[in-house]
C-alpha positions as CSV (number, residue, x, y, z in Angstrom):
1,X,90.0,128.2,96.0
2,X,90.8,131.3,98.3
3,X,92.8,130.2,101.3
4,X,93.2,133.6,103.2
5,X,95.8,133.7,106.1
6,X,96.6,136.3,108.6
7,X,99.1,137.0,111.3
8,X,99.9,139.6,113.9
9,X,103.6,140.2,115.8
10,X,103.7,142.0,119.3
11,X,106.5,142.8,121.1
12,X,105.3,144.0,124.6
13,X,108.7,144.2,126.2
14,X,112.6,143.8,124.7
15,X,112.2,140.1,126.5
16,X,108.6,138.9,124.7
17,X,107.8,138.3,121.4
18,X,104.2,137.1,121.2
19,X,102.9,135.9,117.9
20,X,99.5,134.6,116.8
21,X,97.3,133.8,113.4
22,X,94.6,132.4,111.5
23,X,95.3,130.3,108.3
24,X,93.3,128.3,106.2
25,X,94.1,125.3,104.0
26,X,92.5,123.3,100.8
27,X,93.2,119.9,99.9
28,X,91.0,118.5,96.5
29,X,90.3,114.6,95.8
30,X,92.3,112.9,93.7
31,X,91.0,112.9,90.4
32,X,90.6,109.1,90.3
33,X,88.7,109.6,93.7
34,X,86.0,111.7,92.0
35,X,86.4,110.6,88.4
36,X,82.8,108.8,88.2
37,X,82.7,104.9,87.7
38,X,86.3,105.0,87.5
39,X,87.8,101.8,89.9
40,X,91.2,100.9,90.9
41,X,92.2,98.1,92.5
42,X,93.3,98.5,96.4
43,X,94.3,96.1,99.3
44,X,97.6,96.7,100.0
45,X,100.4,93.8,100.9
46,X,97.4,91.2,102.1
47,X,95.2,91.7,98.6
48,X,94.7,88.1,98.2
49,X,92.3,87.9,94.4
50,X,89.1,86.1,95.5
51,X,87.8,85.6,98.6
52,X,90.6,87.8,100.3
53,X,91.0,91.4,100.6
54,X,91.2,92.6,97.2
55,X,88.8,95.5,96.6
56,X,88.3,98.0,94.0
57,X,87.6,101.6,94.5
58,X,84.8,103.9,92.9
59,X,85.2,107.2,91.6
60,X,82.5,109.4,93.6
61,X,81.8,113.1,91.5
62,X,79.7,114.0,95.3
63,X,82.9,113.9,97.5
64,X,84.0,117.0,98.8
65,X,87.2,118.6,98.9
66,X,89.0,118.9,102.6
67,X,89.1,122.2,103.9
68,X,90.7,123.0,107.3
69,X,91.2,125.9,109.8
70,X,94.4,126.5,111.5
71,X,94.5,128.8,115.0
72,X,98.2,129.5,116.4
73,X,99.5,131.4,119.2
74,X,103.2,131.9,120.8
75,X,105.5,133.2,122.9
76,X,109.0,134.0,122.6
77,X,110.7,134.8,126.6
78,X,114.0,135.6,127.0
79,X,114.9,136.7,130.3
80,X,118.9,136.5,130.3
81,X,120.9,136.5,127.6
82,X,121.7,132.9,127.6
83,X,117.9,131.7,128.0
84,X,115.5,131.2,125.3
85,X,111.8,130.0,126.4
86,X,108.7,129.8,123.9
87,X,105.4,128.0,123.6
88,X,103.1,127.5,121.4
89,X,99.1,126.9,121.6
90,X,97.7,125.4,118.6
91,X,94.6,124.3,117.1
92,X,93.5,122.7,113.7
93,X,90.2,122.3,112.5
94,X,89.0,119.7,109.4
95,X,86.2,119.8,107.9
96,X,84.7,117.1,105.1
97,X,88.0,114.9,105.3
98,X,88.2,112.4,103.0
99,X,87.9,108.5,103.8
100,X,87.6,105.5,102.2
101,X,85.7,102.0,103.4
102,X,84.0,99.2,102.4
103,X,80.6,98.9,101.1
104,X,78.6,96.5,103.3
105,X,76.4,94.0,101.9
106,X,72.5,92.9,103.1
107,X,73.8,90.3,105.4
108,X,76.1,92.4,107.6
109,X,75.7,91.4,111.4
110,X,74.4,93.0,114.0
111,X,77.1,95.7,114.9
112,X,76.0,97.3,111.4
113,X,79.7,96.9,110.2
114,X,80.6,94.5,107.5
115,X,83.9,92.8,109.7
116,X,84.4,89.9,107.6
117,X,84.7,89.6,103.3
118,X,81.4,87.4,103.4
119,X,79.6,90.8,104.8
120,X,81.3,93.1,102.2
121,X,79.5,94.1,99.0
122,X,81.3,92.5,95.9
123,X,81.7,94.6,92.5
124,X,79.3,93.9,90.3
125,X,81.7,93.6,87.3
126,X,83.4,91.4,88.8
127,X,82.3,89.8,92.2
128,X,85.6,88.2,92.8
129,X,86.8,91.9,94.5
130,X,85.0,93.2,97.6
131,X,83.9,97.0,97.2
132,X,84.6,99.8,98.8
133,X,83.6,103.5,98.5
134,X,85.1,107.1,98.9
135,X,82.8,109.2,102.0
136,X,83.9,112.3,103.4
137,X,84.3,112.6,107.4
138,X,82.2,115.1,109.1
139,X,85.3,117.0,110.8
140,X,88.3,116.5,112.7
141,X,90.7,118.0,115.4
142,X,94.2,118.2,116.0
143,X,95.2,120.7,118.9
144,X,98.2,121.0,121.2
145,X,101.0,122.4,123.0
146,X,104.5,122.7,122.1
147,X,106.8,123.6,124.6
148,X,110.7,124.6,124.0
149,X,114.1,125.8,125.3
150,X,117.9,126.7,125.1
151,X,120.1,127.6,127.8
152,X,123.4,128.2,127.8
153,X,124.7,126.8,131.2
154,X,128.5,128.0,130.7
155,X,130.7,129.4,128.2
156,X,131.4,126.1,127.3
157,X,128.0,123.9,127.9
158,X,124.3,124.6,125.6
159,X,121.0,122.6,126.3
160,X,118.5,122.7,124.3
161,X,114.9,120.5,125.1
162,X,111.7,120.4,123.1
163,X,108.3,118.9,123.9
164,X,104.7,118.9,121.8
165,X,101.4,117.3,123.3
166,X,99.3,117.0,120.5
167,X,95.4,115.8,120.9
168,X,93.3,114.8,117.7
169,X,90.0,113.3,116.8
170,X,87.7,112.5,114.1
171,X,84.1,113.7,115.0
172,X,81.7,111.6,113.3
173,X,81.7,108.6,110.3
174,X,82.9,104.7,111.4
175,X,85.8,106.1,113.8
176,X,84.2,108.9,115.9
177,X,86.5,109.9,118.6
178,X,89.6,108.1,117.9
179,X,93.0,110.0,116.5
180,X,93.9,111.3,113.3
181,X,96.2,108.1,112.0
182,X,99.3,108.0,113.4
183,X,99.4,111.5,115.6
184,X,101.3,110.8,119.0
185,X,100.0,112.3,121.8
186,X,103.5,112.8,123.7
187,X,107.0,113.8,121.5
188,X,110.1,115.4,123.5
189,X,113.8,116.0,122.9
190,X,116.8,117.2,124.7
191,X,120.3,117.8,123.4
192,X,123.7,118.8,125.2
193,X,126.0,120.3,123.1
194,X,129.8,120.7,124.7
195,X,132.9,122.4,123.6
196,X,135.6,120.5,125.4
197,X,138.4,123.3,123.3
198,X,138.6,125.1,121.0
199,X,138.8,122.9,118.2
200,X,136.6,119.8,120.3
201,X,133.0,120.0,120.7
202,X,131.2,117.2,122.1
203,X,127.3,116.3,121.9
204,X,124.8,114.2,123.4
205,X,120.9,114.1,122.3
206,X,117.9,111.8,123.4
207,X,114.4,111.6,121.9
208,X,111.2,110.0,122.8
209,X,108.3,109.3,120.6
210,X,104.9,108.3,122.1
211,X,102.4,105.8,121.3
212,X,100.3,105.7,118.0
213,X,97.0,104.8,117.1
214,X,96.2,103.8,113.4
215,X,92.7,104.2,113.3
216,X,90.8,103.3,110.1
217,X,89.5,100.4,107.5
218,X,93.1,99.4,105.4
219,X,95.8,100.2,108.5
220,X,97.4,96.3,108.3
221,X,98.1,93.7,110.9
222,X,101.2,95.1,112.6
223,X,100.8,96.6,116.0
224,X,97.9,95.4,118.5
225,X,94.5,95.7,117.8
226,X,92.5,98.2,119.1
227,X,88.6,97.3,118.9
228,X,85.2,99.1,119.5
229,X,83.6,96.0,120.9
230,X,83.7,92.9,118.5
231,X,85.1,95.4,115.3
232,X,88.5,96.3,115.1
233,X,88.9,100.1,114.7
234,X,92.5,100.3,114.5
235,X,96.6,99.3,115.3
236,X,98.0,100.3,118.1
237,X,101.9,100.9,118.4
238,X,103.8,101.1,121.5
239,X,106.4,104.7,122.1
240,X,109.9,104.0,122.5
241,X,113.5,106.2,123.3
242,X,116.7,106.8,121.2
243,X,119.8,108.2,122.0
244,X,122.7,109.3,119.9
245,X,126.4,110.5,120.8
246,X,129.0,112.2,118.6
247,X,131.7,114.8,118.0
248,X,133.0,117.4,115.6
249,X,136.9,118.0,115.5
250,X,138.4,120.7,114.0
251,X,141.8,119.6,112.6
252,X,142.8,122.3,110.8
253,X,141.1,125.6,110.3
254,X,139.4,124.5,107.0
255,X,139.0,120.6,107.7
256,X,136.5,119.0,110.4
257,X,136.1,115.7,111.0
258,X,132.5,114.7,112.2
259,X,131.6,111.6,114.4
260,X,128.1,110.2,115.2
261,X,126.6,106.8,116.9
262,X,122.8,107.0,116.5
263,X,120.4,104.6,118.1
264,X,123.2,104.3,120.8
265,X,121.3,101.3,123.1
266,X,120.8,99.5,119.6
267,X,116.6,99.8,120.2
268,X,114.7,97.6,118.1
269,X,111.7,99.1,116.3
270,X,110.4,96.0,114.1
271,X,107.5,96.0,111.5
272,X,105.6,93.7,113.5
273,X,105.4,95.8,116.3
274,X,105.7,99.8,115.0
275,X,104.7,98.8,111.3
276,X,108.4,100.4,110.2
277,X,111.4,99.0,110.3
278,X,113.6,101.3,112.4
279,X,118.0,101.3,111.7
280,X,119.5,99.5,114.9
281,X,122.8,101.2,116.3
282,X,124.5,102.9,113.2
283,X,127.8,104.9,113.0
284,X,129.0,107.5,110.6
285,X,131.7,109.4,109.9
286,X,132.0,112.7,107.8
287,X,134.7,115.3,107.0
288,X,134.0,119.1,106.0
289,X,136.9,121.2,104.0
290,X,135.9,125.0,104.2
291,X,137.7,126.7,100.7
């Protein structure tokens, strides 16, 4: 498959760097996903054999590799010497991603969604495992804005912050309009970095990670539910904020000693709620000999 790519560098002024390009991407099936007749069993941690959530799987030779288009442009502004500023306007394009659901049987209600395993076709070769099917999604769309920065304030003080609104859909199949699986909409980070002396440097970061949506058939019971109506459509898990602290000393000229305390408010991010388990307040300690 020929994935062509192209990209152009102007530099209007010794300040501004703009950059901008068009790329293209290719992502084929599995072969299990296209191999035909071939099943595998799926369900995940709640597969219960029988009248639970077991499924199987078949191979579909029809489905259609993912193909996607990828449109960037940014800018690189540095006014002073100790200011850096750059953006960056992006936009993807999918086209025929691949999905999976179930295969609803004749009795499926009225919202035309099989909801419940009574609804859900069974396999034929054995009717003890629900089936489900391989489809491609008409197209999707992830596009955004990421914004950065470094200043340094003094000889002895450097910021640097970051931020990146991102914006995704699937256009068309069983979850039109709703984000690509877990894509926050909001991300930003800031860091301090100090040099107390010569041999001291002291350094302070924060980060903040917005809300997710999981939106799809097998996306667990974490999370709150989001529904379309009476069907649920996906999780939903909530943003949260961590901070972390540490220092490098230079003891000798070819030994530092390196000191860190992440997750510094001891935040807890539990599998019931983000569907991860996230490390609580952690401390390390390093040491790096230059020879």
């Amino acid at each position: 498959h020929w994935s062509p790519r192209a990209y152009a560098v102007w530099t209007p002024s010794e300040t501004l760097t703009i950059k901008g390009g068009v790329s293209t991407g290719f992502r084929a099936p599995e072969i299990r996903a296209v191999a035909d007749g071939y099943a595998y069993e799926t369900g995940g941690a709640n597969c219960n054999y029988g009248a639970g959530l077991c499924g199987v799987i078949i191979g579909d030779p029809n489905l259609k590799p993912e193909s996607s288009v990828n449109y960037e442009v940014s800018a690189l502004w540095r006014p002073i010497p100790t200011l850096a500023l750059n953006a960056t306007v992006f936009r993807t394009d999918f086209k025929d991603k691949i999905a999976d659901d179930r295969v609803c049987g004749p009795d499926v209600n009225n919202n035309g969604v099989c909801d419940v395993p009574d609804e859900v076709m069974r396999w034929d070769q054995d009717p003890l495992y629900q089936l489900y099917y391989w489809y491609n999604i008409n197209d999707a769309r992830i596009q955004g804005v990421e914004l950065g920065g470094r200043w340094q304030a003094t000889d002895q003080l450097a910021l640097k912050a970051g931020y990146t609104y991102t914006d995704s859909a699937q256009k068309g199949g069983l979850y039109d309009g709703l984000p690509l699986s877990r894509t926050p909409e909001h991300m930003a980070n800031l860091r301090a970095d100090y040099a107390a002396t010569d041999r001291l440097n002291l350094w302070a970061a924060a980060s903040y990670h917005g809300e997710e949506i999981n939106a799809g058939l097998r996306v667990g019971i974490n999370g709150e539910p989001v529904l379309d109506g009476p069907r649920q459509v996906g999780r939903r898990y909530p943003d949260y904020a961590l901070a972390d602290i540490g220092a490098n000393w230079r003891v000798r000229d070819d030994v530092t000693l390196k000191f860190g305390v992440y997750n510094l408010t001891d935040k807890v991010l539990n599998v019931a709620d983000y569907d991860f388990q996230g490390d609580g307040r952690r401390y390390w300690m390093g040491v790096s000999w230059d020879f």
